[in-house]
C-alpha positions as CSV (number, residue, x, y, z in Angstrom):
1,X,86.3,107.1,91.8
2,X,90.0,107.5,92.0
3,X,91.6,104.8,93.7
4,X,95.6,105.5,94.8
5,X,98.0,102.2,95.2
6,X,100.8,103.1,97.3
7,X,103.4,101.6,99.9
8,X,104.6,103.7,102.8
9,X,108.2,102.7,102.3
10,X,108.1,103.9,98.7
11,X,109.1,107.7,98.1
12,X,107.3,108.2,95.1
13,X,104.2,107.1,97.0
14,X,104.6,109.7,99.3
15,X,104.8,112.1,96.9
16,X,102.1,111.0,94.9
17,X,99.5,110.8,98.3
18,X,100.3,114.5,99.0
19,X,99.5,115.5,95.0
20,X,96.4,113.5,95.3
21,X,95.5,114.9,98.4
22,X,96.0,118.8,97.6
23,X,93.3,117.9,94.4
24,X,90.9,116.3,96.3
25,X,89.4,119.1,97.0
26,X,89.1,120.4,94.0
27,X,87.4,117.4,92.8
28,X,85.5,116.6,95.3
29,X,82.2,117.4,94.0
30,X,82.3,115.0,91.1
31,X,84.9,112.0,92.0
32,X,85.9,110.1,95.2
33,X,89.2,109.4,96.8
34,X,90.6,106.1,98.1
35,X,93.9,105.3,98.9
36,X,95.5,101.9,99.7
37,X,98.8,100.7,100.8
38,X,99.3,97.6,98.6
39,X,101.2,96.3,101.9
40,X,97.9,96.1,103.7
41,X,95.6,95.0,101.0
42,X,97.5,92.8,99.2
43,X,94.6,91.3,98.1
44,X,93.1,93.8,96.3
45,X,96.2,95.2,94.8
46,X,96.3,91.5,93.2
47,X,92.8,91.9,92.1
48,X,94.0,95.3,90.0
49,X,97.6,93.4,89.2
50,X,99.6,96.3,91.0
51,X,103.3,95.5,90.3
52,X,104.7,99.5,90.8
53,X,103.4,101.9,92.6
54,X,102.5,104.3,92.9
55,X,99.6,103.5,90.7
56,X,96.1,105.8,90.0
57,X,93.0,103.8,88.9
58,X,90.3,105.4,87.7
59,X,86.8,103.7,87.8
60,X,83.2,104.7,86.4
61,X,80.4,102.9,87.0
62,X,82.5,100.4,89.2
63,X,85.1,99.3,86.4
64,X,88.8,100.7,86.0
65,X,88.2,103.0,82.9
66,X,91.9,104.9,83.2
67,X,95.6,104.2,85.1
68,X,98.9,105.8,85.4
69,X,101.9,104.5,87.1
70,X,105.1,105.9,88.7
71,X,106.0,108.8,90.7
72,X,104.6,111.8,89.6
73,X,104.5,115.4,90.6
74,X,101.3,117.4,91.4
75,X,100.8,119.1,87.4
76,X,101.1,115.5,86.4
77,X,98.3,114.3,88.3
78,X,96.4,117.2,87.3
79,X,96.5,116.8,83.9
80,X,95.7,113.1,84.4
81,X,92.6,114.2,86.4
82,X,91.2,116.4,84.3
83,X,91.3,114.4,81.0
84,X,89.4,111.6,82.5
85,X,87.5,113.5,85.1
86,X,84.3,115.9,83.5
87,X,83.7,118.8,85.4
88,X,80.4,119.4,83.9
């Protein structure tokens, strides 16, 4: 599971929800997406100690395995995804 902190007033955010949307497809069939505006759900950006955003978590078997944070442009994701992601 990929999980996307974010904040709609935050640039970087925005740039980093459209990357992660344009891959989801491509990764669809082995990893889900979730996005969450830490404005919202302050409470579980607390529980994952979001300070910066954006920020990618990246969970297996329930339990953040993988993270970057900061803006970050489509190839960066990318490369992020597919060194944590198999595709086996």
């Amino acid at each position: 599971m990929v999980l996307l902190f974010s904040s709609a007033m935050d640039v970087g955010s925005v740039l980093a929800e459209n990357a992660l949307d344009n891959l989801e497809d491509e990764y669809a069939d082995v990893c889900s997406f979730f996005k969450s505006d830490i404005t919202e759900d302050v409470e579980l950006a607390h529980q994952y100690s979001v300070y910066s955003v954006p920020r990618i978590l990246l969970f297996t078997d329930g339990k953040p395995v993988a993270d970057v944070t900061g803006a970050m442009s489509h190839s960066v994701m990318k490369a992020f995804l597919s060194k944590h992601i198999s595709r086996t």
